[in-house]
C-alpha positions in Angstrom: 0.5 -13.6 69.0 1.0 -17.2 67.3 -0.2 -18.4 63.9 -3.1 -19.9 65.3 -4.8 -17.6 67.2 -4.2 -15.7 64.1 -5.8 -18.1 61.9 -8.6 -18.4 64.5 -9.4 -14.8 64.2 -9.6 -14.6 60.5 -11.6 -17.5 60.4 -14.0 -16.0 62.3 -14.2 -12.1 60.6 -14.2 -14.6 57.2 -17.6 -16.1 58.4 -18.9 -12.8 59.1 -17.8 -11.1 56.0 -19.5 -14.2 54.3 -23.0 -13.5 55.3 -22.9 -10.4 55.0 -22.1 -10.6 51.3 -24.4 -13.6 50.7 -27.1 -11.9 52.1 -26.9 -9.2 49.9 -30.2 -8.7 48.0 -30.1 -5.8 45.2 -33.8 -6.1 45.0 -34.5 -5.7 48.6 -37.6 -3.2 50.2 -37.3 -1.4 53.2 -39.0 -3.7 55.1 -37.1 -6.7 54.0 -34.1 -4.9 54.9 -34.8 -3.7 58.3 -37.2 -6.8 59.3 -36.7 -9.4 56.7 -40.4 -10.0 56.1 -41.3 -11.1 59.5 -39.7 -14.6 59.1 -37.4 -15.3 61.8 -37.7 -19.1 63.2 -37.7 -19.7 67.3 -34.0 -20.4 68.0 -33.1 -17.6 65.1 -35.0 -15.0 67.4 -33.9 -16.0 71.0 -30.1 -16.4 69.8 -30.1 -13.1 67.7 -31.8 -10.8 70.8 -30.0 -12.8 73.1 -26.5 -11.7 71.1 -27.6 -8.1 70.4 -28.4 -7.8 74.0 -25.3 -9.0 75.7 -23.1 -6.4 74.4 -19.6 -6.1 75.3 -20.5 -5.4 78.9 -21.1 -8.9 79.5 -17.4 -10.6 78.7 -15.9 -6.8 80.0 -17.6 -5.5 81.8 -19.9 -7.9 84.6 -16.9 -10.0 84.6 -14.3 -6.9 85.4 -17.0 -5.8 88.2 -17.1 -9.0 89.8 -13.1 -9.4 89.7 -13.2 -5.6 91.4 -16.0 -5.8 93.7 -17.4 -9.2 94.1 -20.7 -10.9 94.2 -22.6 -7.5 95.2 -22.6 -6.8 91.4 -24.4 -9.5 90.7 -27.8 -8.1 91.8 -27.1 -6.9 87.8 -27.6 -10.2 86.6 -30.3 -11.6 88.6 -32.5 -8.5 87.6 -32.1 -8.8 84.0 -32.3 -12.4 84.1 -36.4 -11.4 85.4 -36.5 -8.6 83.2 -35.7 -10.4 80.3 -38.0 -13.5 81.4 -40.6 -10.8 82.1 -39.7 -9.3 78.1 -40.7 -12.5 76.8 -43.5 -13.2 78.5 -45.4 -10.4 78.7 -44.1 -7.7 75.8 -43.2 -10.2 72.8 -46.4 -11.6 71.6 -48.1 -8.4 71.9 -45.6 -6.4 70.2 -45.8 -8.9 67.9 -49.4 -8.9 66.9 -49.8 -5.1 67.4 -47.5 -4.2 65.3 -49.0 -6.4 62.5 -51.9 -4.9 63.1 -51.2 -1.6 63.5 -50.2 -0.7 59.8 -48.1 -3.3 59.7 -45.6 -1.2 61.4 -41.6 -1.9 61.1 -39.8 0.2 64.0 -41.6 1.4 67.2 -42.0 4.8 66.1 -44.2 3.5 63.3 -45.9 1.5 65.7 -46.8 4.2 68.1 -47.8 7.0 65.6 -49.8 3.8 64.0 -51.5 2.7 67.1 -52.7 6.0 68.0 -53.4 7.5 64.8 -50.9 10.0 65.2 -51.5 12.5 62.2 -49.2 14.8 63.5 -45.7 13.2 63.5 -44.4 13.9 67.1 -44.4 10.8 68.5 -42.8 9.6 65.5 -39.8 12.3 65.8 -39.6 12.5 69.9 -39.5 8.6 69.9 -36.7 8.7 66.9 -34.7 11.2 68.6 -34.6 9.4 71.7 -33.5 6.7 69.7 -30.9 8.1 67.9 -29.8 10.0 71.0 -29.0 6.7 73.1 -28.2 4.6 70.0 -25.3 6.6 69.5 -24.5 6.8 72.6 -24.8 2.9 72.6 -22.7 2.0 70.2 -19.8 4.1 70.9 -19.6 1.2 74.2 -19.3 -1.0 71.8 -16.2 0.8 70.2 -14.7 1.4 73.0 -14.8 -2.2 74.2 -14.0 -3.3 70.9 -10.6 -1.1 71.0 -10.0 -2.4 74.5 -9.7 -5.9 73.3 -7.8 -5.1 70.1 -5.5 -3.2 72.5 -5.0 -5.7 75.3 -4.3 -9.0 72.8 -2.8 -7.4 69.8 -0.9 -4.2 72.1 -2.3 -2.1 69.3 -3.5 1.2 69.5 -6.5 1.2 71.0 -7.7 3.9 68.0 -6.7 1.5 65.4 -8.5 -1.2 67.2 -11.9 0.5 67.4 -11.7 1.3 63.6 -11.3 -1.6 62.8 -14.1 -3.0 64.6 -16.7 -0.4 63.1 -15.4 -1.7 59.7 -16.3 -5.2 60.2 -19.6 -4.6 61.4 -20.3 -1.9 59.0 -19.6 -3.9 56.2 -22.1 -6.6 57.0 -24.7 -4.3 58.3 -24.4 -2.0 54.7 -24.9 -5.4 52.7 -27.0 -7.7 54.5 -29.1 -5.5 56.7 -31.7 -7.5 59.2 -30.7 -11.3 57.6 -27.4 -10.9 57.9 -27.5 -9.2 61.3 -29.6 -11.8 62.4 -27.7 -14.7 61.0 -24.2 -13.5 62.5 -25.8 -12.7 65.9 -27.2 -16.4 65.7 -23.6 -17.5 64.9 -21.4 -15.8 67.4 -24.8 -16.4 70.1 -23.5 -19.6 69.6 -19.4 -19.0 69.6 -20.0 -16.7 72.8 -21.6 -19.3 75.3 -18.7 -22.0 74.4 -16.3 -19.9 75.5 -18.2 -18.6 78.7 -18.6 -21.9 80.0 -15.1 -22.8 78.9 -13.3 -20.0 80.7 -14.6 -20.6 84.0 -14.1 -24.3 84.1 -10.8 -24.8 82.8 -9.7 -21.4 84.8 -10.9 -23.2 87.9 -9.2 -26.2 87.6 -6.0 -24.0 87.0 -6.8 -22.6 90.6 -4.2 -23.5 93.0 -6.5 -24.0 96.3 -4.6 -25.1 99.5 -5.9 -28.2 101.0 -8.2 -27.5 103.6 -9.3 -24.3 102.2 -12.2 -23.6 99.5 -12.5 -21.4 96.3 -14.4 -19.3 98.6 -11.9 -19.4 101.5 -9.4 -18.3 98.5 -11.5 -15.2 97.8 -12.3 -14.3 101.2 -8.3 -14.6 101.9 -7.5 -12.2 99.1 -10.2 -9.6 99.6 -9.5 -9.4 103.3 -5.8 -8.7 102.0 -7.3 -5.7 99.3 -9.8 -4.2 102.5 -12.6 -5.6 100.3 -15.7 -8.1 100.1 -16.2 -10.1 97.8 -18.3 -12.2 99.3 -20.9 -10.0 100.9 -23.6 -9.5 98.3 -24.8 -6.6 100.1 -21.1 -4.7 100.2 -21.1 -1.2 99.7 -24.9 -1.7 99.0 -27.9 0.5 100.0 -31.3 -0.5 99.6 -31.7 2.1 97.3 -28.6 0.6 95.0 -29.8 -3.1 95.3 -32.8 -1.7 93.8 -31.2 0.1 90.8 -29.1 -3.1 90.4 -32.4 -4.9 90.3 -33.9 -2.5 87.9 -31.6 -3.4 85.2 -34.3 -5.8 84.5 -36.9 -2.6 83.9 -34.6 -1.9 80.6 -35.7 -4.7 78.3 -39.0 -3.3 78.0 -37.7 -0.4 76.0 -34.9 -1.8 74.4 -36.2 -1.6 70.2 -33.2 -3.6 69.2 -34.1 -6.7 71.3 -37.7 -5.8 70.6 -37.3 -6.0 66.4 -36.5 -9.9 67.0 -40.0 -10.0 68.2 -41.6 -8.3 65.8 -39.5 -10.1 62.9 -40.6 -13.8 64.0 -43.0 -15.9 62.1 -45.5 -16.5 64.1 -46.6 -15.8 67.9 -47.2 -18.7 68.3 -43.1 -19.6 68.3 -42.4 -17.3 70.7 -42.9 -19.5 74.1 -39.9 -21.5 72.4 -37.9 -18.6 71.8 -38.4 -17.7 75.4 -37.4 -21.1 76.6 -34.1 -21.1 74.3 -33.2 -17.2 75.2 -33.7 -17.5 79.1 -31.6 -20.7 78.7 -28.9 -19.3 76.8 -28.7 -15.8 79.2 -28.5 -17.7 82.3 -26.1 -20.0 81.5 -23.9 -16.9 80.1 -24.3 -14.3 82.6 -23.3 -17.1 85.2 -20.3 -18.3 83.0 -19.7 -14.3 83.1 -19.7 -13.9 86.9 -17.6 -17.0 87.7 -14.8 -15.8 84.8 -14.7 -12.6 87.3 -14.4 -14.4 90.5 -12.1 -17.3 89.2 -9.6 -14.5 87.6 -9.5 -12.6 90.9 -8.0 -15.4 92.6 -6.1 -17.0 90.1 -4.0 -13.1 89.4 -3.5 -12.9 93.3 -1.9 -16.2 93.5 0.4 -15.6 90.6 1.2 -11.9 92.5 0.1 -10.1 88.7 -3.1 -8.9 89.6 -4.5 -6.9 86.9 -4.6 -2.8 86.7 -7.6 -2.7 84.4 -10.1 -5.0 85.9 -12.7 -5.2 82.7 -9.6 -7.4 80.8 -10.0 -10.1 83.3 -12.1 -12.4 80.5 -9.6 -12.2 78.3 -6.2 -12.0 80.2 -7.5 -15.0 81.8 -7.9 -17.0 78.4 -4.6 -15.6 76.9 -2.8 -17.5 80.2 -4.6 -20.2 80.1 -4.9 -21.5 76.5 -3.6 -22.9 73.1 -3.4 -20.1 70.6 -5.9 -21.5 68.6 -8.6 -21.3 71.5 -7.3 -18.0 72.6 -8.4 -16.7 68.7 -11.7 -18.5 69.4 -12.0 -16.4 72.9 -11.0 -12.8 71.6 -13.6 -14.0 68.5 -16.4 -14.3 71.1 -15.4 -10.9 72.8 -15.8 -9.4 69.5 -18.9 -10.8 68.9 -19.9 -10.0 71.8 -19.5 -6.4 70.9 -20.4 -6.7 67.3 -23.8 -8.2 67.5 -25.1 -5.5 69.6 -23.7 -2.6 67.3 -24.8 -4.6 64.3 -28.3 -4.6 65.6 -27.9 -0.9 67.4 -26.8 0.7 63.7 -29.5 -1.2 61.9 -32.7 0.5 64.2 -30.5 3.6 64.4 -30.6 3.7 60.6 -34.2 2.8 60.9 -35.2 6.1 62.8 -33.3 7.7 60.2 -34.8 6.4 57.0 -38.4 5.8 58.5 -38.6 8.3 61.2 -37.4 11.3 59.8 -36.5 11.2 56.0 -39.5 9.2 54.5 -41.8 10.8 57.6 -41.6 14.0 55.7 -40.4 13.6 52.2 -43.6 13.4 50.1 -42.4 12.7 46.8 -42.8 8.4 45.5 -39.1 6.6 46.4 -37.9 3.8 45.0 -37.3 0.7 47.1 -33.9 0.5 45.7 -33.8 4.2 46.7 -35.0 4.0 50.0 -32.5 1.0 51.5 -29.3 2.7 50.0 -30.4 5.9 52.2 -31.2 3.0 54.9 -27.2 1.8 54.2 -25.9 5.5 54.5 -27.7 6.5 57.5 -25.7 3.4 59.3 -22.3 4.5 58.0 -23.3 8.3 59.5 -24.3 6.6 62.9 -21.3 4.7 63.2 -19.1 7.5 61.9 -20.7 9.7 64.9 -20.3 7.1 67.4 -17.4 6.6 67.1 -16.3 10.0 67.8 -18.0 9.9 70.8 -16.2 6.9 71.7 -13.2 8.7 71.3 -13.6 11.0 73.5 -15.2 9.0 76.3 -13.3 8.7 79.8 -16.2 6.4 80.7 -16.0 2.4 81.5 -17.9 -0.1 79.3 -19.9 -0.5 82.2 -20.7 2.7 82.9 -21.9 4.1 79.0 -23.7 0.9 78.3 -25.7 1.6 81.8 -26.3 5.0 80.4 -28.3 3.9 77.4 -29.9 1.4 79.0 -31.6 3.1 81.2 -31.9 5.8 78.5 -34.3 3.5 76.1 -35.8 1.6 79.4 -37.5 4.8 80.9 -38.4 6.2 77.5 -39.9 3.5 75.7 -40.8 0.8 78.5 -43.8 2.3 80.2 -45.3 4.1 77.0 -45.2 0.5 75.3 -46.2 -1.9 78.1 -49.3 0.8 78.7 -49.7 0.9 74.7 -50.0 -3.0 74.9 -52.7 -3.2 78.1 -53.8 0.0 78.9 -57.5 0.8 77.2 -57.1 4.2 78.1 -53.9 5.3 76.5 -53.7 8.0 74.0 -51.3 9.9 71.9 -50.3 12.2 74.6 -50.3 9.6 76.8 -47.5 8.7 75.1 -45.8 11.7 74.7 -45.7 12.5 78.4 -44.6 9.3 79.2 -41.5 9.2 76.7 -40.5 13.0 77.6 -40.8 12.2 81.3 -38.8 9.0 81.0 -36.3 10.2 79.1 -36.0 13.3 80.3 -35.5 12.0 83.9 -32.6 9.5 82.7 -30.8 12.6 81.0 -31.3 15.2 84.2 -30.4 12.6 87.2 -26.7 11.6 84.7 -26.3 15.6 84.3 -26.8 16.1 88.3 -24.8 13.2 89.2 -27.5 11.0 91.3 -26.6 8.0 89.5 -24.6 7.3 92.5 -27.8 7.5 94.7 -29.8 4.9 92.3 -29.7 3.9 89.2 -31.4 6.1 86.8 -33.9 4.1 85.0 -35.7 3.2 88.2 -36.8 7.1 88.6 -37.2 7.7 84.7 -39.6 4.4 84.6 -41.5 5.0 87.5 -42.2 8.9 86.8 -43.2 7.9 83.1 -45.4 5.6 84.8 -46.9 7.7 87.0 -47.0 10.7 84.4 -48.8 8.3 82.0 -51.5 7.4 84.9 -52.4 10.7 85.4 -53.0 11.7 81.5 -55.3 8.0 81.8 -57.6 9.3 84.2 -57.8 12.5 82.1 -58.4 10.5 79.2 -61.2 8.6 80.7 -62.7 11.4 82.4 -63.0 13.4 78.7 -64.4 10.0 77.5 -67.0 9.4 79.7 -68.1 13.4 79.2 -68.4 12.8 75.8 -69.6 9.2 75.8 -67.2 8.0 73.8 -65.7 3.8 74.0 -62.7 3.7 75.4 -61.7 0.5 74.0 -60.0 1.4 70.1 -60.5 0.3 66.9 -56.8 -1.4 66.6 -57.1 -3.3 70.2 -60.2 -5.0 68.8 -58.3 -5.8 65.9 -55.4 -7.6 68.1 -58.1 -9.0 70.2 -59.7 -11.1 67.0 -56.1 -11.8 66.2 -55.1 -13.3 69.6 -58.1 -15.3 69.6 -57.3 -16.7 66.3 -53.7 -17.4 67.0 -54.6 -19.4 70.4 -57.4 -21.3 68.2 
């Protein structure tokens, strides 16, 4: 490793240790902590969700599953391309309203024990468990892909590595909370579409392609020499595995760290530009993703070094191919890559603590001061717990981030989509639906049908159906007793709709 990349590096921790610190508010509430008042701009919200959401998986992972098995992964992308279209368009400006409405509520366990009056805590504590469960869980992905990179540029321990990931990101988290999350996802949103447009391209033009032949015939030439297909889109595919690939989409509905940078914007209103900057941004990186996967499968074969742990293609491919400068800007993105999403993961983690459980119960007056330095402990115990699991984990990027995923999708996407629309819906409406969701998720990893489909299309469409059923039980009781069916807080969102489109 050369000055320069050096230099690059430390520039870029520098930046992130400097928000953090000037983002430090000693007089800071609870809510300005963990949502900042509710004053996030457009591009602020789609960079910052779009950064939290594309994880380490996305510079690892997608690209080391392409470079393995070819374009039959990318049914992935195209379904969370929809899905997250899909987030924007029908979740965000809802969520966004409701949760004003409803109490004014911070987290989406407040929301849900708001919206249906909810004297008795459960949903509050099944919804934070869940979260705390898959959080964890969650994050430790992000350890472990942050100890893979330290390992494969620096040839450090990969122990050593992961540590020292947690620290950065703890450090800004503890100080800054939600601004300073916000504000470094917005930054390295930024740092990591340069350098996924940059990899592909100048790894392309690197490619040495035979005349006569194609990039394509250069891939189908290699993959015929592995036994594989890399070109089939449908290899090794059922219909039943296209359609968990597509499902991936299904997740976003659920996910509460993408779903705080609705609820933190300014105005509604802003949120049809945030969707047209977020999509933007997502496409262009998920693409930038693929083609780094494809490009470094050919390129490794025709230097004869291909590469015995596929999810390092990204960033073996910059550290051949660059300046040392740029490859300190590349293993900057992969880490910020990784560190936006655990930024944002330990924040709503920390959350469910604080709100959730703590201050749920806890009746005695606490301080504001109080209450966001046990918001700042409960992310150092989060982190400290993830990263034991990480530790111990035999599983790839890939495969834990999928986990949690589908973890958060099935338990919270149906119950808040039907919260949003559904007239009908109740508190054990919700209940069901979050305990069959999740449960689901949890039963088909423990039985091993993941290899059958992907587990968030059974645990969303069972919480679906579970949720349907309590409905019609809901509406039969109502009509029996003559009661409206239509609540007090939906026709407090309707009058606020209303005056947001006048």
């Amino acid at each position: 490793m050369s000055f320069g990349t050096y230099l690059a590096i430390g520039l870029y921790f520098g930046i992130l240790l400097i928000i953090g610190r000037l983002s430090y508010n000693k007089k800071s509430n609870l809510n300005e902590y963990l949502l900042d008042n509710r004053s996030l701009g457009p591009i602020m919200t789609a960079l910052s969700a779009g950064a939290s959401d594309m994880s380490g998986w996305m510079l690892l992972g997608l690209p080391g599953a392409l470079y393995l098995s070819g374009i039959a992964n990318a049914w992935i992308a195209i379904g969370l391309s929809i899905g997250a279209w899909a987030n924007y368009k029908f979740l965000a400006k809802r969520i966004r309203i409701y949760t004003e409405v409803a109490s004014d509520s911070i987290t989406i366990p407040d929301f849900l024990e708001n919206r249906f009056k909810d004297k008795t805590k459960v949903l509050r504590v099944v919804s934070g468990v869940f979260i705390l469960i898959f959080f964890t869980l969650y994050v430790s992905s992000g350890i472990i892909a942050g100890g893979k990179t330290f390992g494969s540029f620096f040839g450090i321990n990969f122990y050593y590595g992961a540590i020292f990931t947690l620290c950065i990101v703890v450090f800004y988290t503890f100080f800054g909370g939600f601004k300073a999350v916000c504000l470094t996802d917005a930054f390295q949103g930024t740092l990591m579409l340069f350098v996924l447009v940059l990899i592909p391209v100048v790894g392309f033009l690197n490619l040495n392609i035979p005349e006569g032949s194609s990039f394509f015939g250069e891939i189908a030439k290699y993959s015929a020499n592995d036994s594989k297909e890399h070109l089939n889109l449908f290899a090794g595919q059922t219909f039943l595995g296209v359609l968990g690939l597509m499902a991936w989409g299904l997740g976003y509905f659920g996910q509460p760290h993408i779903i705080v940078r609705f609820m933190a914007i300014r105005s509604s209103k802003e949120l049809d530009s945030a969707r047209r900057i977020g999509i933007s941004w997502m496409v262009l990186g998920l693409i930038g993703a693929m083609l780094s996967g494809l490009i470094g499968y050919v390129y490794f074969n025709q230097i004869g070094v291909p590469l015995s742990d596929p999810e390092t293609v990204f960033l073996k491919l910059g550290d051949t191919l660059f300046h040392p400068f740029i490859v300190g800007v590349i293993i900057s993105a992969v880490l910020a890559a990784i560190m936006s999403t655990i930024s944002s993961q330990l924040l709503v983690s920390a959350s469910s603590v604080t709100k959730d459980f703590i201050f749920a119960f806890y009746k005695k007056e606490v301080s504001d001061k109080t209450q966001v330095k046990v918001g700042r402990f409960a992310v150092v115990v989060v982190a400290l717990v993830a990263t034991i699991i990480a530790f111990n984990s035999t599983d790839t990027v890939l495969g834990v981030v999928g986990n949690a995923w589908a973890g958060f999708g099935a338990s919270f996407g149906p119950v808040l989509l039907f919260s949003l629309y559904s007239r009908h819906m109740s508190a054990l409406s919700a209940l069901v639906g979050m305990l069959v969701g999740g449960t689901t998720v949890l039963l088909w990893i423990v039985f091993g049908l993941s290899g059958v489909v992907y587990e968030l299309l059974p645990g969303f469409v069972f919480a679906s159906i579970a949720m349907a059923l309590v409905n019609k039980y809901n509406v039969m009781i109502q009509k029996m007793n003559r009661e409206p069916n239509l609540s007090v807080i939906q026709d407090e969102f309707q009058k606020m709709e209303a005056k947001n489109k006048n």
